[in-house]
C-alpha positions as CSV (number, residue, x, y, z in Angstrom):
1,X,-93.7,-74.4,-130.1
2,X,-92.6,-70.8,-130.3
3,X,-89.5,-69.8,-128.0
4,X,-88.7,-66.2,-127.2
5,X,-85.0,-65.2,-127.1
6,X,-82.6,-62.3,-126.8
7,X,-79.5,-61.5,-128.8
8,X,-77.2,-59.8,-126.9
9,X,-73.1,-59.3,-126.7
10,X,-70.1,-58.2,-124.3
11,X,-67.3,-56.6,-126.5
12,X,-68.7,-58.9,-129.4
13,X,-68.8,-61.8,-127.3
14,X,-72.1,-62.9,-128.9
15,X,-75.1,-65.0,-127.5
16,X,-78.7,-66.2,-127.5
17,X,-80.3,-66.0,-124.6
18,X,-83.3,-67.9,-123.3
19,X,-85.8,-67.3,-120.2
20,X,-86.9,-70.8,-119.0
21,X,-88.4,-69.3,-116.1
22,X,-91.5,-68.2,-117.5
23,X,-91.3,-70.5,-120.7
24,X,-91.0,-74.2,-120.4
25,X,-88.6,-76.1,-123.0
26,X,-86.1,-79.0,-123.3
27,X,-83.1,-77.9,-125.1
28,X,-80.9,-80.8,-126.5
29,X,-77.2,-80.2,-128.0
30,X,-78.9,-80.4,-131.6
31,X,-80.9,-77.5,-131.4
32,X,-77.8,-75.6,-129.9
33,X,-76.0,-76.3,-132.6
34,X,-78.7,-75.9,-135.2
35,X,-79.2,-72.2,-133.6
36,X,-75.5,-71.1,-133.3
37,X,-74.7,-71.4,-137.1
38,X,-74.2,-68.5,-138.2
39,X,-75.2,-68.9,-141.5
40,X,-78.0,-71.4,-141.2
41,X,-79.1,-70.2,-138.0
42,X,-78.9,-67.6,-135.3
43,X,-75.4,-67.2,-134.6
44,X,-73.4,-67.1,-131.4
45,X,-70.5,-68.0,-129.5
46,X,-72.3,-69.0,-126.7
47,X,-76.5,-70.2,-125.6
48,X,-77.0,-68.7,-122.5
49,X,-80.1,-70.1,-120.4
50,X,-81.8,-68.7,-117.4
51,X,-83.3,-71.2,-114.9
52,X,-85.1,-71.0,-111.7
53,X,-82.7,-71.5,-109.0
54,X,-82.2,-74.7,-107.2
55,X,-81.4,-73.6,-103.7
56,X,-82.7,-70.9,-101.9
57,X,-79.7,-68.8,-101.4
58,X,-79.1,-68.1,-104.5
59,X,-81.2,-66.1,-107.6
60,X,-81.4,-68.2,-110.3
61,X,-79.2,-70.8,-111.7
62,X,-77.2,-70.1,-115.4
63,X,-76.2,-72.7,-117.6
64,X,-73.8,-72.2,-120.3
65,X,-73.6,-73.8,-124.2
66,X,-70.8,-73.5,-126.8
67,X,-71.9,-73.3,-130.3
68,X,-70.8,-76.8,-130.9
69,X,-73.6,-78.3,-128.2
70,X,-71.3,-78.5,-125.2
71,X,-71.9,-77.8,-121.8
72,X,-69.3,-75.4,-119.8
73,X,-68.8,-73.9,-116.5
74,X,-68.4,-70.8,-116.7
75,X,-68.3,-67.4,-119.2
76,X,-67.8,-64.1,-118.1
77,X,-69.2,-62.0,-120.7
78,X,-72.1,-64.3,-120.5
79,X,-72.9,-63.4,-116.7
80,X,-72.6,-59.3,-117.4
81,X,-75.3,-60.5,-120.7
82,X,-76.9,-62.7,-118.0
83,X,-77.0,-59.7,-115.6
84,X,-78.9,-56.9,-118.1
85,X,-81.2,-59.4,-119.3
86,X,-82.9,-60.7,-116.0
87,X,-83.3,-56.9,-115.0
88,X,-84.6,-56.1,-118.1
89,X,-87.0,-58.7,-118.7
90,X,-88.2,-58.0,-114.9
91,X,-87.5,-61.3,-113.4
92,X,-85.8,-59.3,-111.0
93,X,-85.8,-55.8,-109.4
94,X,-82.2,-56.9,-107.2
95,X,-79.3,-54.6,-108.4
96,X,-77.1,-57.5,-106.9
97,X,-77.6,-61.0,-108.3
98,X,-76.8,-64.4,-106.8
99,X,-76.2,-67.2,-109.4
100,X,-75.3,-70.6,-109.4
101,X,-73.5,-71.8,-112.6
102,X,-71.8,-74.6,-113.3
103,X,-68.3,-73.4,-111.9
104,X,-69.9,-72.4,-108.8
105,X,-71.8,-69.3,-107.5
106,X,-70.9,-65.7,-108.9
107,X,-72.4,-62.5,-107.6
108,X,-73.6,-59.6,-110.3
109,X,-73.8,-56.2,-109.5
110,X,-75.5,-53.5,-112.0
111,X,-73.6,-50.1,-112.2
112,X,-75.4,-46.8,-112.2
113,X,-73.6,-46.5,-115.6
114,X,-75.0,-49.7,-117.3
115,X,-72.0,-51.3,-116.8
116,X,-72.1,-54.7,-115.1
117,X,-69.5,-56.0,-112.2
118,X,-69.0,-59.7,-111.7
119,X,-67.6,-61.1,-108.7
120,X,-66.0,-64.2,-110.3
121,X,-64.9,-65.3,-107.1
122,X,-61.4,-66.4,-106.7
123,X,-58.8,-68.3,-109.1
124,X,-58.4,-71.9,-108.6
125,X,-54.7,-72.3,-108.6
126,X,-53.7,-76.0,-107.7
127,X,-53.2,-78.1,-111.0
128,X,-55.7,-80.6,-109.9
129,X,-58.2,-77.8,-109.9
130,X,-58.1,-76.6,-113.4
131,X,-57.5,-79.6,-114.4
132,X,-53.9,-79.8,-115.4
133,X,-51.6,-82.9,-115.6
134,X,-48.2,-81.1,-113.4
135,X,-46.8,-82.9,-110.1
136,X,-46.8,-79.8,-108.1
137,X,-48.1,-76.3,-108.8
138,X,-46.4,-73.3,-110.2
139,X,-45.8,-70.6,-111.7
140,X,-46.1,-71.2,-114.6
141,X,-45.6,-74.4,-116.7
142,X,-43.2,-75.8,-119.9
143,X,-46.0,-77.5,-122.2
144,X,-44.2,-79.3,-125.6
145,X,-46.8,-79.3,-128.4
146,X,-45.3,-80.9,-131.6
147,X,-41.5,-81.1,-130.3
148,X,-41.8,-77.1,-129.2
149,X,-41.7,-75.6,-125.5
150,X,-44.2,-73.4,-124.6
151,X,-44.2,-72.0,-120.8
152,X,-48.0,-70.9,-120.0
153,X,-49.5,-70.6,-116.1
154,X,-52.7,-72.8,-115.9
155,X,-55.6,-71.8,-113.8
156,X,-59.2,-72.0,-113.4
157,X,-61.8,-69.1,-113.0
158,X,-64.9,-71.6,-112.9
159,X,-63.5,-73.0,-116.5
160,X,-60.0,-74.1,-117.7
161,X,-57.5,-71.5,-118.9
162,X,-53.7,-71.7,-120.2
163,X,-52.0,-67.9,-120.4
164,X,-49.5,-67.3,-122.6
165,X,-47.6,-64.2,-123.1
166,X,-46.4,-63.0,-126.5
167,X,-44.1,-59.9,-127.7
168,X,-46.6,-59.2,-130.7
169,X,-50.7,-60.2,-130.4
170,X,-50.9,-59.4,-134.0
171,X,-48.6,-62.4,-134.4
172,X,-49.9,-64.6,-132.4
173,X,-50.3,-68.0,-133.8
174,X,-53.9,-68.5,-132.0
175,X,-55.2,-70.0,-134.7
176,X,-52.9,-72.5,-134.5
177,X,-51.5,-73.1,-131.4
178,X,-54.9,-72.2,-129.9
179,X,-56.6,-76.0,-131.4
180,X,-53.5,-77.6,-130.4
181,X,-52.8,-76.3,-127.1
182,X,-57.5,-76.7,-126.3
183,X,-57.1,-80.9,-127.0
184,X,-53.5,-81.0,-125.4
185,X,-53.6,-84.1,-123.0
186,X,-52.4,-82.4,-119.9
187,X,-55.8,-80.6,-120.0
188,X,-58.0,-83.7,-119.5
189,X,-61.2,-81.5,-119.9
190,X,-59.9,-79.2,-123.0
191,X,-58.7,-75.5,-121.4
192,X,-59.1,-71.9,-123.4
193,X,-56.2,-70.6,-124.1
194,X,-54.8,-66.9,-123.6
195,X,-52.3,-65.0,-125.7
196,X,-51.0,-62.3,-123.9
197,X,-49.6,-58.8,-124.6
198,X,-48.1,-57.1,-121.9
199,X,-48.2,-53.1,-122.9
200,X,-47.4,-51.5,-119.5
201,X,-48.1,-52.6,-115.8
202,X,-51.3,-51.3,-116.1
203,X,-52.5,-52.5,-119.4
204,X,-52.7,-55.6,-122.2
205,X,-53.7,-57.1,-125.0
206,X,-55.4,-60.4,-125.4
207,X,-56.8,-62.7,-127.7
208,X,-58.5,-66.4,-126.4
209,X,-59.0,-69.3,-128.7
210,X,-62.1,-70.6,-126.5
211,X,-62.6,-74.6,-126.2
212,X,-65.6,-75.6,-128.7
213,X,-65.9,-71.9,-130.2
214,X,-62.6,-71.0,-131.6
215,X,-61.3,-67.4,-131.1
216,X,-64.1,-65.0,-129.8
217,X,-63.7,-61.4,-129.9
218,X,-63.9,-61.2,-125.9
219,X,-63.5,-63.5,-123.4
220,X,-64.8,-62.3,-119.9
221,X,-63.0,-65.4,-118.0
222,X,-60.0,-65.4,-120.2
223,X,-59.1,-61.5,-118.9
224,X,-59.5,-62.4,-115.4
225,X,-57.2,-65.9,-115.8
226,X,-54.5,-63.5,-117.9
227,X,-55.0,-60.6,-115.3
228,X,-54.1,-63.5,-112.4
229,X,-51.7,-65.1,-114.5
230,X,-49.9,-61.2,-114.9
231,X,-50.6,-60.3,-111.6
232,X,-49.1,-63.6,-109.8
233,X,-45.7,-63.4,-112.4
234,X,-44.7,-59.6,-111.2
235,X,-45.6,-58.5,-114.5
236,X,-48.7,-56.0,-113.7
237,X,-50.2,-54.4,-111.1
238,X,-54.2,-54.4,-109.9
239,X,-56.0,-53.2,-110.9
240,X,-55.5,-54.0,-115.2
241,X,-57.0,-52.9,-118.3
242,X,-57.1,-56.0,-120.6
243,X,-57.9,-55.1,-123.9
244,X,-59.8,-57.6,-126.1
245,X,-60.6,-57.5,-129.3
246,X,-63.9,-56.5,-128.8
247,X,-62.7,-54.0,-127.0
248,X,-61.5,-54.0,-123.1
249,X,-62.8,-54.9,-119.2
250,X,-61.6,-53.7,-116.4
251,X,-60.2,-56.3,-113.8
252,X,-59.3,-56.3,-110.1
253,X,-57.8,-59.2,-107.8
254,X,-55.9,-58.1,-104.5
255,X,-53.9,-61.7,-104.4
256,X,-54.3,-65.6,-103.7
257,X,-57.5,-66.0,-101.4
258,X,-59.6,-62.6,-102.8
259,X,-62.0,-62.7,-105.7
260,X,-61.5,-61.1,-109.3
261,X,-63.5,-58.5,-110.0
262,X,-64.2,-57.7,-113.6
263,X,-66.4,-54.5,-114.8
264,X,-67.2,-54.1,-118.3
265,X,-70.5,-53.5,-120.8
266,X,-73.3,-55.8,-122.0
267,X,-75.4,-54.8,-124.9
268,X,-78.8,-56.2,-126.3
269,X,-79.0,-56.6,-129.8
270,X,-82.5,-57.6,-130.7
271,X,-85.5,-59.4,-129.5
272,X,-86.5,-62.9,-131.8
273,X,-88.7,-66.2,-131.5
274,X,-87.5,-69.9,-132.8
275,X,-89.1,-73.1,-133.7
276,X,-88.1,-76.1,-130.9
């Protein structure tokens, strides 16, 4: 059979998306991976699928695919991507969106400007939470990865994330430490990791080696976790520019109990049909 899908991005934060609403199809890990190599396939960092939703207080459900076949939570970019595509593919007329994922619910909201706002609800902050070997919560954390100390905070915005800040991004080792610090045993379920350039209380840089895609060029969820991770550590003030580099989204989170709020672009690249 014939599937219709969409290639779309947030700040080059790539994916394939798929309406199984009004097409019916079983997608195994195989054909995920099959599709997001990107030279014998499709390409993307991420399959994104839209579901009918399983409750009635909510929209529709989302479900979320790394390149490499696995299942995860949550993906920010993914839910402004998610956002543009069921308006523009009329499965909805709503302006606000309820949708259950994985990590829990998440409202959208579609700007006059195009722009989409997530409410990604709010950070998950006790270690058992993210999850995160550590016998009480912090601050931050001292993690040793091959006879080094690296102190990173450890939080979850729906997914796993471990912030680290840095004096130079362009210097970052995130291609190394990134692997190392993803399969670290004090993250039982793997984490995304954050490097972190703080420019001004105001503004960063970031770059986030995601768990079973490698360094994207934006991570929607990683912004928020470094924006919390800034916030909480008297570094920066809400609300924060992060810039990725795909380019940057704006984030807002007014403390502990609130939600993050993260406003930034989705893009539709073109229109295509697969084999299954």
């Amino acid at each position: 059979m014939l599937l219709r899908f969409t290639k779309m991005h947030g700040l080059g934060n790539d994916f394939m998306v798929i309406d199984l609403v009004t097409q019916n199809a079983y997608i195994q890990p195989r054909h995920v991976r099959q599709w997001g190599n990107r030279h014998t396939g499709i390409g993307f960092d991420q399959l994104l699928i839209v579901e009918p939703p399983r409750t009635p207080d909510v929209d529709f459900r989302y479900r979320i695919f790394n390149a490499d076949g696995s299942e995860v939570e949550q993906c920010g970019n993914g839910a402004r991507c998610f956002a543009r595509f069921v308006q523009d593919k009329r499965l909805t007329t709503k302006r606000q969106i309820r949708v259950e994922t994985r990590g829990g619910i998440i409202e959208l909201y579609i700007c006059a400007d195009g722009q989409v706002r997530v409410d990604m609800g709010p950070p998950r902050l006790a270690p058992d939470q993210v999850p995160f070997q550590a016998d009480s919560p912090a601050l931050s954390y001292s993690l040793e990865v091959d006879g080094e100390s690296f102190e990173l905070a450890a939080l979850s915005m729906g997914n796993p994330h471990a912030v680290l800040r840095v004096p130079d991004l362009d210097l970052a080792p995130v291609q190394q430490l990134g692997p190392k610090i993803e399969h670290h045993p004090r993250f039982p379920q793997r984490v995304n990791v954050g490097f972190l350039q703080i420019l001004d209380r105001r503004h960063a840089r970031l770059r986030v080696w995601e768990r079973g895609a490698g360094e994207t060029q934006a991570c929607g969820t990683g912004a928020c976790a470094a924006a919390v991770a800034a916030i909480r550590q008297g570094w920066m003030d809400s609300p924060v520019r992060i810039t990725l580099p795909g380019g940057p989204l704006s984030i807002e989170w007014a403390g502990e109990t609130h939600s993050v709020m993260m406003t930034g672009p989705a893009v539709r690249v073109f229109e295509g049909q697969v084999r299954l």
